[in-house]
N, CA, C and O of each residue as an XYZ file, in Angstrom:
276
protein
N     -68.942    -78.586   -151.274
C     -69.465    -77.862   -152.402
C     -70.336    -76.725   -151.867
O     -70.972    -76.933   -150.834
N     -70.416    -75.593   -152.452
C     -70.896    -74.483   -151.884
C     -71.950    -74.104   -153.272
O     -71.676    -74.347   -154.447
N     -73.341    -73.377   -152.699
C     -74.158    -72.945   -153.888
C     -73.591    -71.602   -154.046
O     -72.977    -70.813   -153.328
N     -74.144    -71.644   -155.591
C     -73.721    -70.245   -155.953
C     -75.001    -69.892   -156.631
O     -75.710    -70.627   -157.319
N     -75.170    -68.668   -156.325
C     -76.567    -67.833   -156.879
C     -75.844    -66.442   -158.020
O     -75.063    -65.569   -157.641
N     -76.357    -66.600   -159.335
C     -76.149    -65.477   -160.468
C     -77.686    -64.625   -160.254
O     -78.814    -65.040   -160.523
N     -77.245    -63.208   -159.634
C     -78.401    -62.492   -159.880
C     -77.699    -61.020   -160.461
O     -76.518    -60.889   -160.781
N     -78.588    -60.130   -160.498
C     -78.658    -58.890   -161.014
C     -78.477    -58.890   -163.043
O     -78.823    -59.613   -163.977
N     -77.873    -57.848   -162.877
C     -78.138    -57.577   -164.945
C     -77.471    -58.499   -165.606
O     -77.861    -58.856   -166.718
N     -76.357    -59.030   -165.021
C     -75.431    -60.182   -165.442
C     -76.165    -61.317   -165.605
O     -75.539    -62.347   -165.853
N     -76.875    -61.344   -165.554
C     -77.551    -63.261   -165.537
C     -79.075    -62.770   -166.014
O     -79.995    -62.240   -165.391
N     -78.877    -63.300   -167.773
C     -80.099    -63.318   -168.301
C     -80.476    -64.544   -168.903
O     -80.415    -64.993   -170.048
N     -80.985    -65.060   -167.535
C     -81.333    -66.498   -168.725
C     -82.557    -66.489   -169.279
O     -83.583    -65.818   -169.166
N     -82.145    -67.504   -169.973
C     -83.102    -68.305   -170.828
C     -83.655    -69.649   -170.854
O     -83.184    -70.417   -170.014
N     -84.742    -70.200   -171.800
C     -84.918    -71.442   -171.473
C     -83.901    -72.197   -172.899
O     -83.123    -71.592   -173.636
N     -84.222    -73.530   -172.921
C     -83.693    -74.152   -173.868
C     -85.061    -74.670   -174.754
O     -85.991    -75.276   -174.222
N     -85.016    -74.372   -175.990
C     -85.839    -74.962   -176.647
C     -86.259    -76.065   -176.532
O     -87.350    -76.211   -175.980
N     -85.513    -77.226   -177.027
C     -84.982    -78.333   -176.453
C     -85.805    -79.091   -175.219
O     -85.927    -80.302   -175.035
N     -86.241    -78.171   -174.567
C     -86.472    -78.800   -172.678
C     -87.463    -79.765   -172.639
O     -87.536    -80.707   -171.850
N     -88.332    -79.436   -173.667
C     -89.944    -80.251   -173.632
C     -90.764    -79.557   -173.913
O     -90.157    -78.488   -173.991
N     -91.923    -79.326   -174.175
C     -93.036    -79.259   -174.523
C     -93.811    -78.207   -173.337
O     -94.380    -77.121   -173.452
N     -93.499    -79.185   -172.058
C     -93.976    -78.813   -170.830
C     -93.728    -78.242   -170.028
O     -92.783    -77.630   -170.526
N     -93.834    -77.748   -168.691
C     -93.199    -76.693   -167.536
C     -92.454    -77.318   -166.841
O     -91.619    -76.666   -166.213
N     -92.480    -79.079   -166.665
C     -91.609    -79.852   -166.011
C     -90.465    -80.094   -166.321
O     -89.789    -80.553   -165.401
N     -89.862    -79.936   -167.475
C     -88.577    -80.224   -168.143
C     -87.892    -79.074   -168.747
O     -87.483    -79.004   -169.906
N     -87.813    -78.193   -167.842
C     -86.809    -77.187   -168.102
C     -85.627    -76.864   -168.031
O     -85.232    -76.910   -166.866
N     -84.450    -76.383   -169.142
C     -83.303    -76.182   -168.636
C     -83.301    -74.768   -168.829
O     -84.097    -74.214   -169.588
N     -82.488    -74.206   -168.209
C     -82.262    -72.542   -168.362
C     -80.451    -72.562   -168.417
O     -79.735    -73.349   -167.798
N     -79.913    -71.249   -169.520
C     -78.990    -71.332   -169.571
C     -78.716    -69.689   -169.199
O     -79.730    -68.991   -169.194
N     -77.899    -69.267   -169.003
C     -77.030    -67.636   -168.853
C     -75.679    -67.503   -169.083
O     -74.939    -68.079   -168.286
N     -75.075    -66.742   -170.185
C     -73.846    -66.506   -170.745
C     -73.413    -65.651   -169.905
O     -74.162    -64.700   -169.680
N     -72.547    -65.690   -169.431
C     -71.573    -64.819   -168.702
C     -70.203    -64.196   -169.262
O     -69.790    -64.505   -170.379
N     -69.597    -63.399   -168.514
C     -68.188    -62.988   -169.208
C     -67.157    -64.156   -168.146
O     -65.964    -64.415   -168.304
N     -68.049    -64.665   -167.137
C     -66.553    -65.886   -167.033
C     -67.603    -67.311   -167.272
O     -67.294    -68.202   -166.481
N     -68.336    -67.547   -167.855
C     -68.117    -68.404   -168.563
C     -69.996    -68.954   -169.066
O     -70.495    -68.113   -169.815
N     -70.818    -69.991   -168.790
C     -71.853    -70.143   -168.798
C     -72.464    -71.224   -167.719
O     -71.949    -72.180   -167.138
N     -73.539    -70.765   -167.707
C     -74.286    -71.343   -166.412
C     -75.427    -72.101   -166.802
O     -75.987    -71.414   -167.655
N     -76.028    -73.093   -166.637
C     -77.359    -73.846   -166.897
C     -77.703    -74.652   -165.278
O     -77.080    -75.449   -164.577
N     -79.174    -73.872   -165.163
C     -79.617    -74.690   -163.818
C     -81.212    -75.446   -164.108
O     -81.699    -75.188   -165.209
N     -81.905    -76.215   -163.318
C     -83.065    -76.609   -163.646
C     -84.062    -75.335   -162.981
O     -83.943    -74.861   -161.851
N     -85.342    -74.834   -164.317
C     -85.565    -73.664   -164.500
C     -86.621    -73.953   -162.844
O     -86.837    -73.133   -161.951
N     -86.968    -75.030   -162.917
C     -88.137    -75.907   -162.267
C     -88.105    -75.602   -160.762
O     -89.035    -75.606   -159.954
N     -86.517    -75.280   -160.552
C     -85.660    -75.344   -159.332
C     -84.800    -74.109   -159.338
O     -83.838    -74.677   -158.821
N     -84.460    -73.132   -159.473
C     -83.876    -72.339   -159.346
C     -82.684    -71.646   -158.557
O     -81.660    -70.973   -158.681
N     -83.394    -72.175   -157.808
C     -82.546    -71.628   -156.332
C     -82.087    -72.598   -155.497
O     -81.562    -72.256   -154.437
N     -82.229    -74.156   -155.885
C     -81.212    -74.862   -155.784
C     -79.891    -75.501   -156.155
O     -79.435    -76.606   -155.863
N     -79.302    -74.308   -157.025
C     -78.384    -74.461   -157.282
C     -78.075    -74.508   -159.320
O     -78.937    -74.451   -160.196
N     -76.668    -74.620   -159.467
C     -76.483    -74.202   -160.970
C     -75.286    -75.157   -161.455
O     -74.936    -75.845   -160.496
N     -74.730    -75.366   -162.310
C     -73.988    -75.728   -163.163
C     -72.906    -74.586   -163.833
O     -73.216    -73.910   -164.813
N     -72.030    -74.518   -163.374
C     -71.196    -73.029   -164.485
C     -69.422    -73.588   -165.154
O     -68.415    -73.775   -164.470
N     -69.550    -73.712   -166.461
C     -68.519    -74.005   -167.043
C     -68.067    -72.697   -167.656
O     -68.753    -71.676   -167.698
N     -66.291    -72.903   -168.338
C     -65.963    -72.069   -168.618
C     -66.633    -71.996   -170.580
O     -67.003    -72.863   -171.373
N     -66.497    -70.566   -170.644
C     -67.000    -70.988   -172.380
C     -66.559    -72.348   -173.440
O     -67.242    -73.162   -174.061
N     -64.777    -72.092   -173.268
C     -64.276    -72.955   -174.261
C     -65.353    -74.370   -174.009
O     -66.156    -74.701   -174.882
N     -65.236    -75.031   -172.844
C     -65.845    -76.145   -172.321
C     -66.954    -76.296   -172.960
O     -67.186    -77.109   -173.854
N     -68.092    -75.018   -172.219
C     -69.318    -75.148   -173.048
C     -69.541    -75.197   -174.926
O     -70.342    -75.776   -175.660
N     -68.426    -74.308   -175.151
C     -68.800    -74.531   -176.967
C     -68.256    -75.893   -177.208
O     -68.440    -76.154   -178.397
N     -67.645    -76.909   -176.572
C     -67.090    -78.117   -177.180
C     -68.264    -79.383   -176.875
O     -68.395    -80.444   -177.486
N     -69.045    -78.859   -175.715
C     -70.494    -79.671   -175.172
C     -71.050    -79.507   -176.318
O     -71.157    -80.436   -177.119
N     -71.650    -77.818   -176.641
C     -72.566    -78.197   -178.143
C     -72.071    -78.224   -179.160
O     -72.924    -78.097   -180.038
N     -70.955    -78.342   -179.592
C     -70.749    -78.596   -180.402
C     -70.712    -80.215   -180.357
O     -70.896    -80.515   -181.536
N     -70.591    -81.257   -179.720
C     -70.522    -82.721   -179.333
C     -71.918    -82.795   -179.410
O     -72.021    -83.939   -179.852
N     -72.974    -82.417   -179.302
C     -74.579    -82.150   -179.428
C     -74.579    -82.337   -180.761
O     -74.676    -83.410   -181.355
N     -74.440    -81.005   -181.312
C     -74.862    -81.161   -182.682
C     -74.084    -81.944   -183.468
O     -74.578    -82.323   -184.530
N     -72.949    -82.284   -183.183
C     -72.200    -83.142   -184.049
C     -73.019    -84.729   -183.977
O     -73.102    -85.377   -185.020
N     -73.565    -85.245   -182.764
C     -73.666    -86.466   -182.597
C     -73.393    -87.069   -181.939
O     -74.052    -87.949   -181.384
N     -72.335    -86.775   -181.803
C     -71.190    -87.551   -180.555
C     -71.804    -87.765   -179.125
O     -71.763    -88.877   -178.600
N     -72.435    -86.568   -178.438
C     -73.423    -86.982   -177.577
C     -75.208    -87.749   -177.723
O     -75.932    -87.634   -178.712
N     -75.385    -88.135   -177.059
C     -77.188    -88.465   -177.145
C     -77.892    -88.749   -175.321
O     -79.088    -88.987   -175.152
C-alpha cells in the first residue's frame, strides 16, 4: 500500500460536523473530480481514505437512511 497526499487548489477539505465536540475526533472530507477523500484531521499526513463518488453517495446515503450505525 502506498500513501497518497491531496495538495494544492484541488483538495479543499473540510471537517465533518458530526466529528465531536472536540479537536480529538476529527474527520475531514475533500470532493474531488475522481472521486472523495476523508482522512483523520488529527493526523493528516498520515495518510487518507479515497473512494469513487458513486461509492461515497451510497455510504451516506446508508447513514442517513439507518442502515449504518
Amino acid at each position: 500500500m502506498t500513501r497518497t497526499s491531496i495538495e494544492g487548489p484541488d483538495a479543499a477539505w473540510f471537517k465533518s460536523s458530526y466529528s465531536g465536540g472536540n479537536e480529538t475526533e476529527c474527520v475531514e472530507t475533500a470532493f474531488l473530480d475522481s472521486g472523495t477523500s476523508v482522512r483523520d484531521s488529527t493526523r493528516p499526513h498520515e495518510g487518507l481514505l479515497h473512494v469513487r463518488s458513486a461509492a461515497w453517495t451510497v455510504f451516506v446515503d446508508s447513514l442517513r437512511g439507518g442502515q449504518l450505525s
